[in-house]
C-alpha positions as semicolon CSV with decimal commas, in nm:
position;residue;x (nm);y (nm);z (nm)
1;X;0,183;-0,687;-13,612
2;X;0,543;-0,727;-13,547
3;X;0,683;-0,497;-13,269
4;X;1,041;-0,418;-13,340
5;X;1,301;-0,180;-13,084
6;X;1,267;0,162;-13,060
7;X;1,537;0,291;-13,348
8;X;1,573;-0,065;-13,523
9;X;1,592;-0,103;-13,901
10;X;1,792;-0,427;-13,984
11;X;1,606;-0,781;-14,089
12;X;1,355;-0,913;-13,843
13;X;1,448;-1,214;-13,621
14;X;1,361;-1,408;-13,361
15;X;1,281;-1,218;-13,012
16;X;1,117;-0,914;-13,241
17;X;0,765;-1,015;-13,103
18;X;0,489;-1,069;-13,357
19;X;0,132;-0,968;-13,229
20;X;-0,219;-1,051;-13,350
21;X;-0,613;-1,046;-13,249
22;X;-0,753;-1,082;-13,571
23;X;-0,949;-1,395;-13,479
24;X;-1,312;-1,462;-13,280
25;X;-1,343;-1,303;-12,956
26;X;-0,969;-1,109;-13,006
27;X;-0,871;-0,776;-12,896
28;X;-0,599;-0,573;-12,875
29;X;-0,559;-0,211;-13,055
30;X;-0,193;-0,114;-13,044
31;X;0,130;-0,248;-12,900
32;X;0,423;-0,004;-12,847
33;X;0,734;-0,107;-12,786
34;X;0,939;0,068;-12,472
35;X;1,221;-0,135;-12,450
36;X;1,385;-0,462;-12,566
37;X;1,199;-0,630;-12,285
38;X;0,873;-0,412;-12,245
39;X;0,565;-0,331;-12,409
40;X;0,255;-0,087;-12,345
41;X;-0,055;-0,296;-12,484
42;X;-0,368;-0,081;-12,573
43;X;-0,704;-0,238;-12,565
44;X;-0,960;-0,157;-12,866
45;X;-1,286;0,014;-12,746
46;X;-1,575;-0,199;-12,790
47;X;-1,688;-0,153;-13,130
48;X;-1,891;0,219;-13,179
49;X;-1,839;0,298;-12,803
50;X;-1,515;0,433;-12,678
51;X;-1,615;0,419;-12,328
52;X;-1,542;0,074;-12,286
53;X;-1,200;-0,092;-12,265
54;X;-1,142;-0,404;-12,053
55;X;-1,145;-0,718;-12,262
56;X;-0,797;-0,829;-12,370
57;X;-0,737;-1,174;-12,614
58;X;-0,420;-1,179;-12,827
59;X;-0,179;-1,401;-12,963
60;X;0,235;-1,320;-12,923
61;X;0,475;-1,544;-13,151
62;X;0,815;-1,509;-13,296
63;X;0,919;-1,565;-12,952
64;X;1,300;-1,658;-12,841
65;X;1,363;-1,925;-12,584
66;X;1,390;-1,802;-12,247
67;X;1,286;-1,464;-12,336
68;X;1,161;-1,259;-12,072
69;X;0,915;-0,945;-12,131
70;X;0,668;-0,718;-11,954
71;X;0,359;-0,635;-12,066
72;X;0,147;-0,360;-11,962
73;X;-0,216;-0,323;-12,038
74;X;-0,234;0,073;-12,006
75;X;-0,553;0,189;-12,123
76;X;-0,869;0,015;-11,917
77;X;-1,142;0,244;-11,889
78;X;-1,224;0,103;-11,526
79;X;-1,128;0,163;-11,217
80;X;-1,256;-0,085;-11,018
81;X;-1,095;-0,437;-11,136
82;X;-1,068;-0,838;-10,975
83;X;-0,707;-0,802;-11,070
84;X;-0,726;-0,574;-10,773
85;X;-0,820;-0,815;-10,559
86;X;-0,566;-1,103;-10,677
87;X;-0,756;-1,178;-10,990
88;X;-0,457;-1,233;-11,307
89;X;-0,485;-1,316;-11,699
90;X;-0,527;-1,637;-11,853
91;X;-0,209;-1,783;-12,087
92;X;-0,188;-2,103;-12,297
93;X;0,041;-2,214;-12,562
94;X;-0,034;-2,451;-12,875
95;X;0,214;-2,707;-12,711
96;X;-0,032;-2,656;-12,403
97;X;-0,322;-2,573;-12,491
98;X;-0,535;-2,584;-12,104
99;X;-0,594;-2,240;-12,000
100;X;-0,372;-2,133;-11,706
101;X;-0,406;-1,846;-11,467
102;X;-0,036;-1,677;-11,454
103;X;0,108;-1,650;-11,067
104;X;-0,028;-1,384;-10,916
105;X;0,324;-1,285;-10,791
106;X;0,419;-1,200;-11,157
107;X;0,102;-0,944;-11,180
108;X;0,047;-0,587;-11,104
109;X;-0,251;-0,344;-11,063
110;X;-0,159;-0,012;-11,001
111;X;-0,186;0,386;-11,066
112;X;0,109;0,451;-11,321
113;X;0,199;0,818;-11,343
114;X;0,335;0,741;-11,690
115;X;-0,035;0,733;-11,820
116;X;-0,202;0,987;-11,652
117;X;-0,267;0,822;-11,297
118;X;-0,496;0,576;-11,519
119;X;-0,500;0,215;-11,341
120;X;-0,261;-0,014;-11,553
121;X;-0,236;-0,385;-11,511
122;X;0,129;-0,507;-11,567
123;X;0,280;-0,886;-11,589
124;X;0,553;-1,113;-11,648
125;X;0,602;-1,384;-11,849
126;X;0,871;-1,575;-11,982
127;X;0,857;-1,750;-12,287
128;X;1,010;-2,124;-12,309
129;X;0,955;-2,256;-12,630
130;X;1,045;-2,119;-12,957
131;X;0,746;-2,289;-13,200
132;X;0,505;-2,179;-12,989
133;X;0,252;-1,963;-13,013
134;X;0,148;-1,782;-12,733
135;X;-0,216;-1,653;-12,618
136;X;-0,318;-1,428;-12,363
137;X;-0,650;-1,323;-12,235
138;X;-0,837;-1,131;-11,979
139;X;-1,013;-1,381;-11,882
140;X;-1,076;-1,793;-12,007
141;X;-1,258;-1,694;-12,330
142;X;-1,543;-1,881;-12,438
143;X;-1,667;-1,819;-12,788
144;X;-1,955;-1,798;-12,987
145;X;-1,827;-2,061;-13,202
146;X;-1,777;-2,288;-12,868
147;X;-2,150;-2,233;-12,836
148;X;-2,265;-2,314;-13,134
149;X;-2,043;-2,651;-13,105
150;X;-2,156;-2,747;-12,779
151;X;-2,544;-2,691;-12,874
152;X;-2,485;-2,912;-13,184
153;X;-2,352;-3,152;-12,976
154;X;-2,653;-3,157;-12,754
155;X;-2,905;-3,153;-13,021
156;X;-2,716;-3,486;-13,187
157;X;-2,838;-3,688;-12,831
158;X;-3,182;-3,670;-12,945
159;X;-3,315;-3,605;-12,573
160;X;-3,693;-3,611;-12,558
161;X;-3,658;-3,336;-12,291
162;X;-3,452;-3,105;-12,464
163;X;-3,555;-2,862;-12,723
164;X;-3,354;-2,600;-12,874
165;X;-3,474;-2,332;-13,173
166;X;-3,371;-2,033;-13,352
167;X;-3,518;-1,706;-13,120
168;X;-3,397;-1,457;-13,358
169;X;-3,082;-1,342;-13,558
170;X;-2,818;-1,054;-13,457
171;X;-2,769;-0,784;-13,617
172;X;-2,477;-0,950;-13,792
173;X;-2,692;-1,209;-13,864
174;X;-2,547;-1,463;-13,599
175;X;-2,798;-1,710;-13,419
176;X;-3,000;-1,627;-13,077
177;X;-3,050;-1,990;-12,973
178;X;-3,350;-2,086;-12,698
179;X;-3,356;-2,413;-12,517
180;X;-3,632;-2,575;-12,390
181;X;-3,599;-2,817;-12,101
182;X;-3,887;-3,001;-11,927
183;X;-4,082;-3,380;-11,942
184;X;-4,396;-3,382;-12,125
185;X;-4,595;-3,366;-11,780
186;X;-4,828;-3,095;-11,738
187;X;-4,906;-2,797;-11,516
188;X;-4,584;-2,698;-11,438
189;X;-4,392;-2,335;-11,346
190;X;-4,138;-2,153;-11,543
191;X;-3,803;-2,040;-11,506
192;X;-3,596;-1,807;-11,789
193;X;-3,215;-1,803;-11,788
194;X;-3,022;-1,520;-11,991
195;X;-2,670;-1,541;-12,027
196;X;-2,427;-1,298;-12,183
197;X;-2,550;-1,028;-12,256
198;X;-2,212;-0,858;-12,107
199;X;-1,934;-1,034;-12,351
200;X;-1,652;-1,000;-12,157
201;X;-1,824;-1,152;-11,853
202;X;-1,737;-1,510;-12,018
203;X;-1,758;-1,657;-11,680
204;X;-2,158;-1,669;-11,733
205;X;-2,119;-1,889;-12,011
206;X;-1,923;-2,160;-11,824
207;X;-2,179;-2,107;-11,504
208;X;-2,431;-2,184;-11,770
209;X;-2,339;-2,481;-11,961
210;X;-2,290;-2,598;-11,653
211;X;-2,676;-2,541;-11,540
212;X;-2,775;-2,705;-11,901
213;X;-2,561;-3,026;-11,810
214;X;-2,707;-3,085;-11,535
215;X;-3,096;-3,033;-11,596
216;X;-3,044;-3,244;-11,924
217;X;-2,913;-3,501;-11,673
218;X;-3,016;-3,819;-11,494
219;X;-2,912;-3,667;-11,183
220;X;-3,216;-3,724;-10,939
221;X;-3,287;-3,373;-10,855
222;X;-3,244;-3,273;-11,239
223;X;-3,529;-3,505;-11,334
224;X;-3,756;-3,363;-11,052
225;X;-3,669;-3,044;-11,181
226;X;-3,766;-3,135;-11,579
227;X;-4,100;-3,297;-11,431
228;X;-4,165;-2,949;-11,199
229;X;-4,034;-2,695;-11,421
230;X;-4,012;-2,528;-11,780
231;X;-3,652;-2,396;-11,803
232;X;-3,657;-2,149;-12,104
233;X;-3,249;-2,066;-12,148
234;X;-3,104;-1,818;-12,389
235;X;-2,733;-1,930;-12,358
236;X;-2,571;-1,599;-12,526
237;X;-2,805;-1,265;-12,536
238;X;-2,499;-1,105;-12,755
239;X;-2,337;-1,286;-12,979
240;X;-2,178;-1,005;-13,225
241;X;-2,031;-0,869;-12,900
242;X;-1,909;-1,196;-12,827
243;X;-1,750;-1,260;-13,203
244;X;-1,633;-0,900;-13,198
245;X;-1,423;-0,899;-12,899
246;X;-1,607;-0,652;-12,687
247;X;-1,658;-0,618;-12,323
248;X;-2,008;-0,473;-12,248
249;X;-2,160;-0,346;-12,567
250;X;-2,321;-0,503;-12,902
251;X;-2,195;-0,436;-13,254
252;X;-2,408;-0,099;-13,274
253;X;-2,187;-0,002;-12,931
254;X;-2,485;-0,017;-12,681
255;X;-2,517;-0,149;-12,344
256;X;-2,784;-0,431;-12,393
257;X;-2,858;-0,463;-12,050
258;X;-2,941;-0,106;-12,021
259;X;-3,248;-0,158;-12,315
260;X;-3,481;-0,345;-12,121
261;X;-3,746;-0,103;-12,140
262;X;-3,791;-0,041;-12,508
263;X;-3,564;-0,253;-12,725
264;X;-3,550;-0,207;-13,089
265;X;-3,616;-0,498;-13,296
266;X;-3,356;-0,338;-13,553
267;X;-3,100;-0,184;-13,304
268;X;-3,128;-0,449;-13,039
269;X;-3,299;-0,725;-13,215
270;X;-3,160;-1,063;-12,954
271;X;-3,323;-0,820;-12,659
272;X;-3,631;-0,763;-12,827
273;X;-3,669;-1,100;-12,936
274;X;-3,601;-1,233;-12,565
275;X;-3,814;-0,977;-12,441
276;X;-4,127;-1,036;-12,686
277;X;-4,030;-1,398;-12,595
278;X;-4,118;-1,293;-12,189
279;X;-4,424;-1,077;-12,233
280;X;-4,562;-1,369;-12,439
281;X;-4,508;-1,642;-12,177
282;X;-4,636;-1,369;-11,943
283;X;-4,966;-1,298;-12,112
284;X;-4,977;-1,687;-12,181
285;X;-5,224;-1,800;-11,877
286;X;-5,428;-2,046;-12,112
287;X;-5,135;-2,306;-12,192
288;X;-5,114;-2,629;-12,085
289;X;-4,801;-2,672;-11,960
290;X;-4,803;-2,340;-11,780
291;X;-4,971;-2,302;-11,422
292;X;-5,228;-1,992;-11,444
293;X;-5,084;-1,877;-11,156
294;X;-4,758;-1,900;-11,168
295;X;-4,474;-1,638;-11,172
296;X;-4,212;-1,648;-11,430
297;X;-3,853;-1,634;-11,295
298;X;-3,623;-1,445;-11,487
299;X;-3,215;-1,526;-11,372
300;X;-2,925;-1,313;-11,565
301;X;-2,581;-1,476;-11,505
302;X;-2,388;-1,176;-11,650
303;X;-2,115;-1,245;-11,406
């Protein structure tokens, strides 16, 4: 989408930004230009539920060297927000690609009486290099994709501790993956670890790789944990959410943490297959490597 001046109908050129979030994890639903040097940015709702309108990811190109702008995100459907509390977007560049927080001197959280009193997060940024393409993001995205590269990775090392299979599909047909990580020893307890199910809380995905590198570790206290403990892990309860670009719901526009109770194996088939997963392991007193006993403890990091 190129965004041109209010008024303007000559041949494009440099400076006449060029927008885009048609790629994995991307979102952003309209851009409207309100001057030469600002914009009003309107997140999408997650798919089939209007309600919810946080996560941003875009790219911005066509730039001109040394141009400054001002964006303003105008349409979140929350009140209550981290950029509140110092909290600003992530930028990176294909020249540079590391993630970078932007100075929180340069960002603004406020009540804007141009949009109805609605809370409206507003930055600057100025662009230094021509070529480059430009992304922003709510927070540091990590994608499905990313997943599915870093489990492929893991499964290559051949660890005799490490199992990972196929739980279920989505209802795009995208892979619910389940790791297994424990030493052959016997008699042991059981943890489960959900991440996810929330896709714009990609924070939980970094806590948890981190949690997988270290119990597939040589770290002391990670091989006393493999030889103690089963550690069932679902690294990404939502993964169409995740693709899609959504904040809290799945592709069908529900709140998956809000279908514990009866999940649908059609509607919500990565809950119900997590959740059949549970009851089983639950009911499962007679196995071997499962103390009668024991408790099974269930962690979410959705945040």
């Amino acid at each position: 989408l190129m965004v041109t001046p209010t008024g303007y109908t000559g041949v494009s050129r440099k400076s006449h930004l060029v927008f885009d979030a048609c790629f994995e994890s991307g979102n952003l639903g309209r851009v409207d230009c309100i001057s030469e040097f600002e914009f009003d940015l309107f997140i999408r709702p997650d798919t089939c539920n209007p309600r919810f309108r946080v996560w941003f990811n875009f790219t911005v190109e066509n730039v001109q060297e040394t141009q400054r702008v001002i964006f303003n995100i105008v349409n979140f459907s929350k009140t209550k927000s981290l950029y509140r509390d110092g909290m600003s977007p992530v930028v990176k560049s294909t020249s540079r690609p590391k993630w970078q927080r932007l100075p929180a001197k340069n960002v603004y959280y406020y009540r804007c009486p141009d949009h109805r009193r609605n809370y409206v997060m507003s930055f600057a940024f100025c662009f230094d290099r021509e070529d480059d393409v430009y992304q922003f993001a709510y927070c540091y995205p990590y994608t499905y994709t990313r997943l599915q590269h870093y489990l492929d990775s893991l499964e290559r090392r051949n660890l005799d501790y490490l199992q990972r299979e196929q739980l279920g599909l989505s209802v795009q047909q995208r892979r619910l993956d389940l790791l297994t990580i424990t030493s052959p020893e016997k008699q042991k307890k059981l943890v489960v670890l959900t991440a996810r199910v929330h896709p714009g809380e990609s924070p939980a995905s970094f806590i948890c790789q981190g949690v997988i590198d270290f119990l597939v570790s040589q770290h002391p206290v990670a091989v006393i944990l493999r030889d103690h403990v089963i550690f069932k892990i679902v690294p990404m309860l939502n993964p169409d959410g995740v693709y899609l670009g959504n904040y809290r719901c799945s592709l069908m526009g529900f709140d998956l943490n809000r279908h514990w109770q009866e999940p649908s194996p059609w509607v919500h088939p990565t809950l119900h297959a997590v959740k059949q997963l549970i009851v089983q392991l639950s009911q499962d007193a007679v196995s071997p490597n499962l103390q009668p006993a024991s408790k099974i403890c269930i962690t979410h990091f959705i945040q």
